[in-house]
Backbone bond lengths (Angstrom), bond angles and torsions (degrees), N, CA, C in turn:
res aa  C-N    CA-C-N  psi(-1)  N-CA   C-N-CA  omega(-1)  CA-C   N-CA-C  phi
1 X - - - 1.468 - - 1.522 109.52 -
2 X 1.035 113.50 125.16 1.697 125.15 171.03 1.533 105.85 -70.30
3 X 1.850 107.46 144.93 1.555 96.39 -178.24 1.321 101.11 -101.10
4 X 1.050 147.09 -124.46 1.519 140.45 -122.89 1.814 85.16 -151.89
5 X 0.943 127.47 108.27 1.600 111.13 175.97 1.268 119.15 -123.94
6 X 1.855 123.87 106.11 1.616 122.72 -170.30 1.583 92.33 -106.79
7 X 1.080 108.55 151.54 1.780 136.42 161.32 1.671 116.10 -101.02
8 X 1.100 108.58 107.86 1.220 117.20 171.43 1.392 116.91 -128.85
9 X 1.270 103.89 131.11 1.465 130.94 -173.85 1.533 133.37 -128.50
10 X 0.907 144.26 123.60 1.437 146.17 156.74 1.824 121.03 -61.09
11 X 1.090 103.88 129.28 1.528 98.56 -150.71 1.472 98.90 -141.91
12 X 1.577 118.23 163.25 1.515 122.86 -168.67 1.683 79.34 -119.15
13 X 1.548 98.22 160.39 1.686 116.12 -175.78 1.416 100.62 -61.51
14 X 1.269 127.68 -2.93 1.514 115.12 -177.16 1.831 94.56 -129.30
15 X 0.929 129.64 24.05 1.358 139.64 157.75 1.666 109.86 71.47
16 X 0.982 100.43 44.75 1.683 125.62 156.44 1.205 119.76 -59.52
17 X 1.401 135.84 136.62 1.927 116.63 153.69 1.443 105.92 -109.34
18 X 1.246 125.42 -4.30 1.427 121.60 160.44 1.595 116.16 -139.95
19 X 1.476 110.72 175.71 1.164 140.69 -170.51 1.883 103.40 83.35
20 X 0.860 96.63 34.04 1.646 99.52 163.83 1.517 115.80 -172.27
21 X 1.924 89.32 149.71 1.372 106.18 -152.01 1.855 102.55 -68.78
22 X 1.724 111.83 113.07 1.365 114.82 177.43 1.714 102.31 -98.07
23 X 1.343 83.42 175.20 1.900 95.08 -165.38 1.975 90.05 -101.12
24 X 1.016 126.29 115.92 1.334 108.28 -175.81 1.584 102.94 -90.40
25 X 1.145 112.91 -33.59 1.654 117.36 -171.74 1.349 103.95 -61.87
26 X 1.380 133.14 -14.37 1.583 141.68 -172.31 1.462 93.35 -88.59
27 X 1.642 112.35 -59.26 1.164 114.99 -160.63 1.766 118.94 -43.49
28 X 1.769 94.02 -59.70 1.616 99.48 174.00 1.177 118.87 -91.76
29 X 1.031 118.21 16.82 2.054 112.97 152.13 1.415 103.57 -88.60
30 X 1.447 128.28 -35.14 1.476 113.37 160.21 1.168 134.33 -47.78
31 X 1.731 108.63 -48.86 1.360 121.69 166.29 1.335 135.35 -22.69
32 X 1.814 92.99 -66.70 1.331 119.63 163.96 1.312 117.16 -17.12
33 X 1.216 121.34 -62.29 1.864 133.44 -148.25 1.933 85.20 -53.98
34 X 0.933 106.77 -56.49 1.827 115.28 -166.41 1.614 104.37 -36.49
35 X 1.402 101.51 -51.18 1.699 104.76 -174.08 1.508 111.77 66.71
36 X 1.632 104.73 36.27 1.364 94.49 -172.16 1.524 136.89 -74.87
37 X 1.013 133.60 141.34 1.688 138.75 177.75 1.547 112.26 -31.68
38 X 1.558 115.49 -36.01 1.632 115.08 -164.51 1.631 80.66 -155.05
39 X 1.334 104.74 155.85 1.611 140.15 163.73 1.737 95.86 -125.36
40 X 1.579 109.21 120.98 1.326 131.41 -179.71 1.481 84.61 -111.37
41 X 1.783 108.79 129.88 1.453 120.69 141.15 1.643 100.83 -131.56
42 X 1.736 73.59 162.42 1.442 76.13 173.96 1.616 129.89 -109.98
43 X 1.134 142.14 179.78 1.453 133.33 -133.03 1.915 108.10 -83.86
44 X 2.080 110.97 -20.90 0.793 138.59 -137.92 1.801 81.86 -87.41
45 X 1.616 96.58 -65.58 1.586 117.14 165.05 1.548 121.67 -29.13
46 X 1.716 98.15 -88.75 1.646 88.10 170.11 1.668 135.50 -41.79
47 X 1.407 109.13 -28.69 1.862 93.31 171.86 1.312 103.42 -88.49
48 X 1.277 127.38 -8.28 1.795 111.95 171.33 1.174 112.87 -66.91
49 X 1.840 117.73 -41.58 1.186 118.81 -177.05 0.877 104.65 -69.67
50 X 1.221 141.46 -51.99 1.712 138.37 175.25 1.703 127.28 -45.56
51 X 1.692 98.99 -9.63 1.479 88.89 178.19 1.504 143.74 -87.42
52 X 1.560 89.47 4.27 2.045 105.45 -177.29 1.538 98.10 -107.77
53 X 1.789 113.45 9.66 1.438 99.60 177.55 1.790 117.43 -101.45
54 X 1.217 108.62 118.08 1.453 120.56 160.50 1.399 138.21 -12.14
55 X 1.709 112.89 99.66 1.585 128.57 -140.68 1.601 101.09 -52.86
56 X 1.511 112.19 -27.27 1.489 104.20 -176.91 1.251 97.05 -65.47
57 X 1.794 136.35 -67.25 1.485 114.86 -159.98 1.658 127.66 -47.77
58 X 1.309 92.22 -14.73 1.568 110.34 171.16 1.406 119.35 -39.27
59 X 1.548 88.79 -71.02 1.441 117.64 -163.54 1.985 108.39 -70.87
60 X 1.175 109.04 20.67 1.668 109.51 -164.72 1.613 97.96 -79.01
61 X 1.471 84.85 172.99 1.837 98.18 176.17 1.500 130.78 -48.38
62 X 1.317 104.46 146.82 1.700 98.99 179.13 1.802 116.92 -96.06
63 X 1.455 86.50 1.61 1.541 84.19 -175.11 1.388 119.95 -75.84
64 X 1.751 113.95 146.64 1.135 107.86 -167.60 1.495 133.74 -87.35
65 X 1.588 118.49 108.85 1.465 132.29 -167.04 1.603 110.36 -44.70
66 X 1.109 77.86 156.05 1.960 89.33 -172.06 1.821 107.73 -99.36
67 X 1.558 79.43 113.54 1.695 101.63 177.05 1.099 128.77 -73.27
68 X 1.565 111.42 116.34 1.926 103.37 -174.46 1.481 96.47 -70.95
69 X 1.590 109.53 149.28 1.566 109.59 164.93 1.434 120.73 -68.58
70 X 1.471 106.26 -40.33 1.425 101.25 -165.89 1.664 113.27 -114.86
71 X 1.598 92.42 84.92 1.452 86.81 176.15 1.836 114.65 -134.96
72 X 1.298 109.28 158.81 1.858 90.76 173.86 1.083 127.10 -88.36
73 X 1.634 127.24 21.36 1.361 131.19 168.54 1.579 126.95 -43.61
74 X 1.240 156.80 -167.15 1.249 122.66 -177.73 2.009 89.97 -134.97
75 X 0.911 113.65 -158.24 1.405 110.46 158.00 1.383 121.52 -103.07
76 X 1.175 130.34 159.05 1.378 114.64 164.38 1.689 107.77 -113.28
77 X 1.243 94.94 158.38 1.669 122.80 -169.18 1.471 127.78 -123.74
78 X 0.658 118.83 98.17 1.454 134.64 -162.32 1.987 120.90 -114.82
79 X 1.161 98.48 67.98 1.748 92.65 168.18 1.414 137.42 -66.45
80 X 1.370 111.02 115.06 1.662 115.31 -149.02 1.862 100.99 -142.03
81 X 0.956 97.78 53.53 1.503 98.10 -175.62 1.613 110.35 -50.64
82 X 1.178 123.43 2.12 1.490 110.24 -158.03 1.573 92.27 -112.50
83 X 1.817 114.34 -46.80 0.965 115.18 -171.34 1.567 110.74 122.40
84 X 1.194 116.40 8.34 1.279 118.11 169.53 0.748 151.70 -34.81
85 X 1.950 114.16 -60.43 1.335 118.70 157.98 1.574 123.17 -53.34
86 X 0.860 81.72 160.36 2.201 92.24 -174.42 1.468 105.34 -162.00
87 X 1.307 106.43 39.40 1.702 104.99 -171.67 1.847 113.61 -149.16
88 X 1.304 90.70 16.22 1.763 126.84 176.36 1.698 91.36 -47.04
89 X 0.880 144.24 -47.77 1.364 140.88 -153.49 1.651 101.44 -83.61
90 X 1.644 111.51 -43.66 1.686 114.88 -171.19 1.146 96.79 -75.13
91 X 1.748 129.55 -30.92 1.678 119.23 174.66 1.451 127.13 -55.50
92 X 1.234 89.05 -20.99 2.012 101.87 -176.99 1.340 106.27 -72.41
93 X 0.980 119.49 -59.44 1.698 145.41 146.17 1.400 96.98 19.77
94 X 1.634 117.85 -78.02 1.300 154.67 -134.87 1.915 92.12 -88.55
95 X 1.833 113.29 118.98 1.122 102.55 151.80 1.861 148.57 -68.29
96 X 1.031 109.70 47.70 1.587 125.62 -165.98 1.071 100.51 -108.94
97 X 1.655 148.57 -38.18 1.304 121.81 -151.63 1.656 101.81 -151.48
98 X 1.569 120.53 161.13 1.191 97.42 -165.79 1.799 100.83 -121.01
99 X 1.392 105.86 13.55 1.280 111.24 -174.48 1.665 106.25 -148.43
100 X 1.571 110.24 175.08 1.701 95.15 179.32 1.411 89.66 -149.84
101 X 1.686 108.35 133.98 1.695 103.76 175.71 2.066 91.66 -137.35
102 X 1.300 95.50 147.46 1.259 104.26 172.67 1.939 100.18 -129.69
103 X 1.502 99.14 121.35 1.223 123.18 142.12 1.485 139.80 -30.64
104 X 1.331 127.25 83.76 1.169 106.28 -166.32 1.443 102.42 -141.79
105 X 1.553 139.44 167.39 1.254 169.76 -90.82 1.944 101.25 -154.08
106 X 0.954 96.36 158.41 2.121 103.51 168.60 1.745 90.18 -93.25
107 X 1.365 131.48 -13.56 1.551 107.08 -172.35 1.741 95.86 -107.91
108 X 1.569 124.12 12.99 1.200 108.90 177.77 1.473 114.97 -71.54
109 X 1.356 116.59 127.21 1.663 119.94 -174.90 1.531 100.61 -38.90
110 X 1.069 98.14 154.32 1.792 115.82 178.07 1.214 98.32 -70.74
111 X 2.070 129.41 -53.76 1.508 111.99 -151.29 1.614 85.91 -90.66
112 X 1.316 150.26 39.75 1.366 152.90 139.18 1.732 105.62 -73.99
113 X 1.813 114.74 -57.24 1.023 113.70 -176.87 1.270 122.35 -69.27
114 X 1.749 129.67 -29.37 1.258 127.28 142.82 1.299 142.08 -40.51
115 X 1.296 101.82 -7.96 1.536 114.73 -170.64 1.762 94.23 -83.46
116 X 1.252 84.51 -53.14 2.002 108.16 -161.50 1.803 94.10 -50.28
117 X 1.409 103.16 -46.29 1.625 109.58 -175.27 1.573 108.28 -68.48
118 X 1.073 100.04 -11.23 2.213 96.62 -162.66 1.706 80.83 -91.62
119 X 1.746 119.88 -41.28 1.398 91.54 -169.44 1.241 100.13 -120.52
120 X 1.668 119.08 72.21 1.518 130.15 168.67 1.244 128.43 17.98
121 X 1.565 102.52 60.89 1.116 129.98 163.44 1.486 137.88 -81.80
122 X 0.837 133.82 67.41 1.802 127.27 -179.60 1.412 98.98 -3.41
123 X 1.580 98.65 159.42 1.537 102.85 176.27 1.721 91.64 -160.98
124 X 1.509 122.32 133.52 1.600 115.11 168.08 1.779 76.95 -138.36
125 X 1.325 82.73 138.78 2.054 116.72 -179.00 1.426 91.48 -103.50
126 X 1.485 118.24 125.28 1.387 120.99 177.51 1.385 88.67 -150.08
127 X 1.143 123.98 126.02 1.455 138.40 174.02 1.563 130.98 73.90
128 X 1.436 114.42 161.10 1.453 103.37 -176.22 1.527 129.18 -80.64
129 X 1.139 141.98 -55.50 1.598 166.35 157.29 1.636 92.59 -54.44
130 X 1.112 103.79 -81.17 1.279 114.61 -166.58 1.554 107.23 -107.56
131 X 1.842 113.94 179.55 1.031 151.47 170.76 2.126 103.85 -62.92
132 X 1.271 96.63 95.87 1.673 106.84 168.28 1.392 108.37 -63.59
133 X 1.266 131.53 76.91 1.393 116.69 -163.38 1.841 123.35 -75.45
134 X 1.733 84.70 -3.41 1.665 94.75 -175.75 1.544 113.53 -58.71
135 X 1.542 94.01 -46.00 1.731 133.97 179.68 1.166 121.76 -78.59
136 X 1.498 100.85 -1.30 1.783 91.28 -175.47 1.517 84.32 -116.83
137 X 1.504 131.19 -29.71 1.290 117.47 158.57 1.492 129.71 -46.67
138 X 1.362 108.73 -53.73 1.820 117.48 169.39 1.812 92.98 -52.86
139 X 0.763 136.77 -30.80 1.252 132.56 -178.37 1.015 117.61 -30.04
140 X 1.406 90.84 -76.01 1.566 134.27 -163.93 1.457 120.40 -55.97
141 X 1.697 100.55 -39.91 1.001 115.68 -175.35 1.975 105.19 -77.08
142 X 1.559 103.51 -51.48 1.221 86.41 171.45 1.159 169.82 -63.47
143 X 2.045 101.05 -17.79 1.049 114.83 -150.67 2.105 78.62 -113.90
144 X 1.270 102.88 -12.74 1.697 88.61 -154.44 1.663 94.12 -121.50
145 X 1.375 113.14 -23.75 1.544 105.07 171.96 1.526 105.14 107.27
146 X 1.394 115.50 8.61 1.826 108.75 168.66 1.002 133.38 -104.19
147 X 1.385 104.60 146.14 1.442 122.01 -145.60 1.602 96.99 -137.03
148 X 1.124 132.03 -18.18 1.436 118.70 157.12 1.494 108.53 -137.28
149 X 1.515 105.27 149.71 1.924 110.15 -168.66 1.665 92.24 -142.04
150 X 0.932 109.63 124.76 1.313 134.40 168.43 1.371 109.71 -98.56
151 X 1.613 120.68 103.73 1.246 134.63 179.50 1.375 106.34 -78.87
152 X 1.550 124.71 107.84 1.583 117.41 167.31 1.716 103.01 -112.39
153 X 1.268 107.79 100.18 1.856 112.89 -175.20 1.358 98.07 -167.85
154 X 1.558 100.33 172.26 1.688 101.32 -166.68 1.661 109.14 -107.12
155 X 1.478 100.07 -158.57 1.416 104.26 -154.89 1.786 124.80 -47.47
156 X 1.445 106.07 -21.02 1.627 116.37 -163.85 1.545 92.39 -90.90
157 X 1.327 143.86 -43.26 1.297 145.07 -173.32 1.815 111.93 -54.32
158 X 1.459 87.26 -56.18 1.560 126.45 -176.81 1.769 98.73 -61.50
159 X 1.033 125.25 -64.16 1.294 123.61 168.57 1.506 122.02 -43.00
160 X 1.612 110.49 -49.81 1.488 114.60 179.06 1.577 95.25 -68.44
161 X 1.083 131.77 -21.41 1.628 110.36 -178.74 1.423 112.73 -76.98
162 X 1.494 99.70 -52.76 1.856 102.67 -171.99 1.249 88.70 -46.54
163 X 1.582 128.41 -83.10 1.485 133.67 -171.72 1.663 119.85 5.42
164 X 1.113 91.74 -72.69 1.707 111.48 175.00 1.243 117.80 -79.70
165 X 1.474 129.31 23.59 1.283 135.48 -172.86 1.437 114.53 20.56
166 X 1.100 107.35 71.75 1.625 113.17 172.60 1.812 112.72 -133.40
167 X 1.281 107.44 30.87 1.267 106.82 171.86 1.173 95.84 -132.11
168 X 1.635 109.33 145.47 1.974 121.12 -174.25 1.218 107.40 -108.65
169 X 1.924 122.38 -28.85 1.198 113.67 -168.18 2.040 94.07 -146.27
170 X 1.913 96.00 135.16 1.978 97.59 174.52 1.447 83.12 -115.96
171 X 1.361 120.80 135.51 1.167 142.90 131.53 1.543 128.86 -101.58
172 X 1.299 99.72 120.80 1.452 99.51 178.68 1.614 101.12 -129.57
173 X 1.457 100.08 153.12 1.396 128.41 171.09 1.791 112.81 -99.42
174 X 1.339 104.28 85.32 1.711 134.12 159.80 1.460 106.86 -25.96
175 X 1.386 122.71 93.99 1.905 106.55 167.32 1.317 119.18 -97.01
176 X 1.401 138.44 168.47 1.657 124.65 -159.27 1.911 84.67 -102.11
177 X 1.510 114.03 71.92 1.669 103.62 178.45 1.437 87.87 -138.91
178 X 1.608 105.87 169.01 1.282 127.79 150.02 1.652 89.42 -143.69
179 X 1.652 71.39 140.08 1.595 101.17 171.53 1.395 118.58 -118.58
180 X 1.814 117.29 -28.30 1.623 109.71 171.48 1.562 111.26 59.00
181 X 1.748 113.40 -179.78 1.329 104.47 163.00 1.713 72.57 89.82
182 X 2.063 92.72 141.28 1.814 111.70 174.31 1.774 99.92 -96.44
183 X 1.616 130.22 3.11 1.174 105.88 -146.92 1.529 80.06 -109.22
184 X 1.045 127.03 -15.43 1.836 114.68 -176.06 1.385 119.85 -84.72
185 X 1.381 111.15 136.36 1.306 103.40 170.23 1.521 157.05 -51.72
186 X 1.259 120.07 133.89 1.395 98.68 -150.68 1.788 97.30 -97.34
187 X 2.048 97.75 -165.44 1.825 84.57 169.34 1.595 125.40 -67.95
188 X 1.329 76.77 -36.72 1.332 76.40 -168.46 1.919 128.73 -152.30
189 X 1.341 128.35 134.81 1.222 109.08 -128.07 1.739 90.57 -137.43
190 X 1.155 133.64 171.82 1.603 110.62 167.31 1.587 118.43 106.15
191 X 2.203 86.88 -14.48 1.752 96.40 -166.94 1.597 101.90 -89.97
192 X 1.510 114.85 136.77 1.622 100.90 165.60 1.795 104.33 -105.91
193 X 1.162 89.30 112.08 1.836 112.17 -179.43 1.583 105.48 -59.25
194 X 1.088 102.28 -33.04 1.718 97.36 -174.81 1.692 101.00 -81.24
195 X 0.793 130.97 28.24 1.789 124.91 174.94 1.605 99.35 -124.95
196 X 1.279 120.69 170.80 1.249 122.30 -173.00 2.020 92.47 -107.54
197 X 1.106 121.30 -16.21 1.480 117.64 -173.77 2.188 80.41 -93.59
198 X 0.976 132.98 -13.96 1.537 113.99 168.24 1.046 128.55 -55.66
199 X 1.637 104.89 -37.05 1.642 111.48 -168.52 1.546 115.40 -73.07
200 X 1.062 113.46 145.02 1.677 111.71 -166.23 1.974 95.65 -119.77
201 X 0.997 95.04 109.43 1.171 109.34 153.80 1.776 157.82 -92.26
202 X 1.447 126.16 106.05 1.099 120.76 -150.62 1.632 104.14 -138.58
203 X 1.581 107.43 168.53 1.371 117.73 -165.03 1.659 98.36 -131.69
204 X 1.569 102.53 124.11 1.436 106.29 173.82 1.671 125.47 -71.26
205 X 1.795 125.50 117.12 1.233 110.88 -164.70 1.664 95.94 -122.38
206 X 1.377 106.65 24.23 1.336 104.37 -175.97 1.584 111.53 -143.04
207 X 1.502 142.85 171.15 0.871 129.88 117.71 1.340 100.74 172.52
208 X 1.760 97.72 137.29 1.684 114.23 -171.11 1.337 99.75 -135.27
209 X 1.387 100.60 160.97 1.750 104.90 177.35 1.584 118.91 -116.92
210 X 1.354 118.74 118.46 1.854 114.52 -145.25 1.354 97.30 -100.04
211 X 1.266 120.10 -166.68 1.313 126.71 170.61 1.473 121.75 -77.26
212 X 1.650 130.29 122.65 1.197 132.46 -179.53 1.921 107.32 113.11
213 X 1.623 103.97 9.93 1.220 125.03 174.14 1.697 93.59 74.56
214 X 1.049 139.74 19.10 1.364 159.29 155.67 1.797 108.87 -23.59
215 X 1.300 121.92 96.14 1.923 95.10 -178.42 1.644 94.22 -100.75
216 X 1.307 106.83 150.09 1.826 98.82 171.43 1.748 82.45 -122.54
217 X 1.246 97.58 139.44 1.754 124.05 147.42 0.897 120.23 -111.84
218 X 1.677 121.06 151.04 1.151 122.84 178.09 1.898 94.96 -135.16
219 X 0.962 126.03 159.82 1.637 152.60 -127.27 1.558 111.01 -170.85
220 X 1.551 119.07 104.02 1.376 123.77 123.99 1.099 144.24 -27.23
221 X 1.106 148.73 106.74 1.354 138.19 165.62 1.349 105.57 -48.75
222 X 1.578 135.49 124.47 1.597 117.63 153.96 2.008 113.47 -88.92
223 X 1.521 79.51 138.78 1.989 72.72 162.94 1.252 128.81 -88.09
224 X 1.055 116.98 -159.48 1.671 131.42 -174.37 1.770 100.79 -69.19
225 X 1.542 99.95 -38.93 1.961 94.47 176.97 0.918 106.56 -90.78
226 X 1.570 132.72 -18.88 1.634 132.69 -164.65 2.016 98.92 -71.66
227 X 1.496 100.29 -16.12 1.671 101.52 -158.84 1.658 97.61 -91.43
228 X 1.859 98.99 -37.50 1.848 111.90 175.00 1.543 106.03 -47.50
229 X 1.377 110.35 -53.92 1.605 108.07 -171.15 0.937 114.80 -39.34
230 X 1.959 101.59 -71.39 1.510 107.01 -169.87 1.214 125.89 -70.21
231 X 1.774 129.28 2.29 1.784 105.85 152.48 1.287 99.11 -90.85
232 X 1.059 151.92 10.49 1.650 149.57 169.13 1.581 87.31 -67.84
233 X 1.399 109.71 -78.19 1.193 115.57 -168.10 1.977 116.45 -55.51
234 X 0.843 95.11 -14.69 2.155 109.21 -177.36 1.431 72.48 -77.72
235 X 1.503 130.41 -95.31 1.386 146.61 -161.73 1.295 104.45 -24.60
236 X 1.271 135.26 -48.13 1.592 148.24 -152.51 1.873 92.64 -86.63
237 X 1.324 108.48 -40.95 1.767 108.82 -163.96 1.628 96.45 -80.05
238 X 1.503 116.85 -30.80 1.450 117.74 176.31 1.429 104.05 -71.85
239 X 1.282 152.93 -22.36 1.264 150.09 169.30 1.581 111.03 -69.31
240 X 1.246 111.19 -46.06 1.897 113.84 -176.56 1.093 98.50 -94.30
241 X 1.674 145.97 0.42 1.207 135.63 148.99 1.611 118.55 -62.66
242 X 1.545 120.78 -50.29 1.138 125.87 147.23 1.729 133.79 -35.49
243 X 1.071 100.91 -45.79 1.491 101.49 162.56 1.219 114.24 -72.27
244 X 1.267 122.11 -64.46 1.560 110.22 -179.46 1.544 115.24 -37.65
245 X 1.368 113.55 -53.55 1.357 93.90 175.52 1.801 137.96 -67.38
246 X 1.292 113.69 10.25 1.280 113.05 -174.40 1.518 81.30 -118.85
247 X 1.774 137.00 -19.26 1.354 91.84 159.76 1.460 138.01 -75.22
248 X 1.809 90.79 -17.78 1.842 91.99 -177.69 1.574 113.60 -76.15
249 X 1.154 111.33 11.65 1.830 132.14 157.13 1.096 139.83 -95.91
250 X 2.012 90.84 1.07 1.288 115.16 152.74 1.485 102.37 70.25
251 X 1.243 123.39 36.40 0.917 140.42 175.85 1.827 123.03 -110.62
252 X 1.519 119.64 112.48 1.557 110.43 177.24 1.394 139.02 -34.12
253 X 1.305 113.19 124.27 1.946 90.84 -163.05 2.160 84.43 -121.21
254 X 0.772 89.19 101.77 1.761 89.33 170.24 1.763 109.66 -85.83
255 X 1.352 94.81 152.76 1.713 89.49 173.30 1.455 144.36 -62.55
256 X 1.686 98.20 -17.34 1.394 97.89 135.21 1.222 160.43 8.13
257 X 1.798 91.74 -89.17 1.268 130.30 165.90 1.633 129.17 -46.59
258 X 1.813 102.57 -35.86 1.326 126.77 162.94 1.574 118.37 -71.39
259 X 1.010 131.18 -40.85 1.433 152.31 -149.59 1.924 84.84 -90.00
260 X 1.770 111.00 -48.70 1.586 84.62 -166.98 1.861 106.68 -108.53
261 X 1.535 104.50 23.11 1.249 106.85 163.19 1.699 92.30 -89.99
262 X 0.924 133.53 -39.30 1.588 131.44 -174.52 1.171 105.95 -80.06
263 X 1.079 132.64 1.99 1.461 126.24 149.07 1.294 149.12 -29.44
264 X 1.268 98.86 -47.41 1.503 117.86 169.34 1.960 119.81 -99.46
265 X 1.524 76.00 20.26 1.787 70.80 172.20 1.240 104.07 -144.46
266 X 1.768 117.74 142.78 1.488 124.53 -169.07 0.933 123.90 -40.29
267 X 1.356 123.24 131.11 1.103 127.96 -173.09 1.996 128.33 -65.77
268 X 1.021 102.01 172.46 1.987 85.67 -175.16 1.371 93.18 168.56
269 X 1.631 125.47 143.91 1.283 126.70 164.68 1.567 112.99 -59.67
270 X 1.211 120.25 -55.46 1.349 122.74 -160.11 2.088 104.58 -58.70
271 X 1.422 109.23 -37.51 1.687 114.24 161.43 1.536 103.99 -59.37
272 X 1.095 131.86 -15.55 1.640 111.83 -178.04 1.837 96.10 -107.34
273 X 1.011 112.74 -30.10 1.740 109.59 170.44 1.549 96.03 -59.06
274 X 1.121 143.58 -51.85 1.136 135.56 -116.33 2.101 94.61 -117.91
275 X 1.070 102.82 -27.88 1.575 136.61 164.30 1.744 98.34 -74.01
276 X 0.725 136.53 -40.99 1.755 132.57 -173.19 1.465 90.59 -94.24
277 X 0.983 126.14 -56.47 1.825 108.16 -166.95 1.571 107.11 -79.73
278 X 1.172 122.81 -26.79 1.773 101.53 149.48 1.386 137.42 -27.11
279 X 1.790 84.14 -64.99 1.725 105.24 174.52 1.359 124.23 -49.04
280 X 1.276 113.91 -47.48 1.433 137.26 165.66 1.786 116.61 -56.84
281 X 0.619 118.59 -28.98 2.061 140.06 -176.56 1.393 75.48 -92.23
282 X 1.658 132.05 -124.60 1.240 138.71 -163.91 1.166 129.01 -17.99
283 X 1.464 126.72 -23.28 1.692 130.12 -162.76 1.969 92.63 -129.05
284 X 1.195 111.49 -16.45 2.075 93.43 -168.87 1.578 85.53 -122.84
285 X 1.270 118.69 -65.63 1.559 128.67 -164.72 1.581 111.34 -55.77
286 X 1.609 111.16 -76.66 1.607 132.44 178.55 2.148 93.11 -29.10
287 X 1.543 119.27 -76.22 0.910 108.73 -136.76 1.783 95.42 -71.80
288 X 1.172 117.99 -42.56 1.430 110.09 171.02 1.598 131.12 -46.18
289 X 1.610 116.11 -35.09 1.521 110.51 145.30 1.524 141.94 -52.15
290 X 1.879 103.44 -25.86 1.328 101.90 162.43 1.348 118.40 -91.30
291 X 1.596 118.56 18.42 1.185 115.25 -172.41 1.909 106.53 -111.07
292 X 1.275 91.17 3.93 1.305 106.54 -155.09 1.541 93.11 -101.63
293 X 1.598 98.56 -52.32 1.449 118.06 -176.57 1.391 111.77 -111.88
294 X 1.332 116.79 106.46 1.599 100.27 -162.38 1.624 96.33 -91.12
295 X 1.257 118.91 -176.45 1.383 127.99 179.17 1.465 96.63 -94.66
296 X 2.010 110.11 133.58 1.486 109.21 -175.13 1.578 98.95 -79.06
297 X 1.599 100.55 138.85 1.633 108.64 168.75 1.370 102.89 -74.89
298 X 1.771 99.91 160.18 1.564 118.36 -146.96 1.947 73.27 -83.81
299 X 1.595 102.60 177.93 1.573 109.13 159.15 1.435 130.07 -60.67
300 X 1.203 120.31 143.30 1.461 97.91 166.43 1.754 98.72 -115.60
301 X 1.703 103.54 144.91 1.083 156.37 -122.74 2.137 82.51 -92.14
């Protein structure tokens, strides 16, 4: 079972994640609400964040810290097929998380995976070259119990997820900047636009406007049927748009009339439910409300 996987990001009006000033204290009190099981970054992230920190905290103990059982910290997640990180010990350090798993590959060097074991590190091997992320999600879920992952990483991580349709929900945090310029990172990166499985499609189920003129959206993933519906349903509103207008022409619209405008579009019970209670609204309901409420005549002159 796959767990629940949202992307949330802080973002410039032209879809930047840096060179502009973000609110971070906004960012992860938003976060928060999710309460998610795991925080996934990715390997690119953690050594950026790690690079204004001070060579002594670096260099700290390897021994392994004592884990409260009962706490709501989440785990952190880290896919590193190569072996990159080397700074597993200063993450422990850090009050954010109450567990540590690294992501890794069948070609990750062995004295990488010894490392992870010397400083009691989780480790799930999902794929060959790379990080199987389908499988390292079922992983996750199985072996450790998560069920929601809050992806905080940038555009190449974020890309390999949409890609593989394994993300349900993008939230991003809107800033009033442009930054422009090819060298900053964008949201999201990994997509090939020229394919028809590139295009990522989503449905807005959110949106508020915070302090600092701040907008956050939040986003559905749609699927492959979520996309069938809605031109069923586009197709279905272009048919009772047509009718409506030949009734406000005062013209008879029998159900009929519905049945062979829906003609040319796939068939399905829920289009003929949804096709009959039109008919029913427009022809019994509609005209008795204007009969109820008539339209005021203009002045006369």
């Amino acid at each position: 079972m796959l767990p629940r996987v949202i992307l949330h990001n802080a973002i410039s009006l032209d879809g930047r994640m840096n060179g502009f000033p973000a609110d971070l204290g906004q960012f992860y009190e938003l976060a928060a609400r999710w309460k998610e099981d795991a925080t996934m970054a990715g390997a690119d992230t953690i050594l950026k964040a790690a690079e204004n920190v001070c060579p002594q905290r670096m260099r700290g103990s390897y021994s392994r810290p004592r884990m409260i059982p009962l706490t709501l910290r989440p785990l952190l997640v880290i896919p590193d097929s190569h072996g990159r990180v080397r700074i597993w010990h200063y993450l422990k350090t850090l009050p954010y998380w109450r567990g540590f798993i690294a992501l890794c590959s069948h070609s990750t060097p062995q004295d990488c995976l010894d490392y992870l074991k010397e400083r009691h590190v989780y480790c799930i091997k999902a794929g060959e070259d790379h990080v199987d992320m389908r499988a390292a999600l079922e992983a996750l879920n199985h072996r450790y119990g998560v069920r929601v992952v809050r992806a905080d990483c940038g555009g190449t991580l974020n890309g390999v997820l949409l890609s593989q349709r394994l993300v349900n929900e993008v939230s991003v945090l809107v800033h009033p900047s442009l930054v422009g310029g090819t060298g900053q990172s964008s949201l999201f990166r990994s997509l090939d636009p020229a394919s028809p499985e590139g295009s990522i499609h989503l449905r807005l189920t959110y949106l508020d406007r915070l302090g600092g003129d701040v907008v956050w959206r939040r986003y559905e993933m749609l699927q492959i049927g979520d996309l069938e519906q809605n031109r069923e349903i586009k197709s279905v509103f272009l048919v009772v748009s047509g009718c409506t207008s030949q009734r406000a022409n005062n013209r008879p619209i029998s159900l009929q009339d519905f049945y062979l405008g829906a003609g040319r579009l796939p068939g399905g019970s829920p289009k003929t439910a949804f096709l009959s209670a039109s008919w029913l609204i427009m022809n019994l309901i509609a005209p008795r409300v204007s009969t109820l409420n008539p339209r005021p005549k203009s002045p006369q002159n």
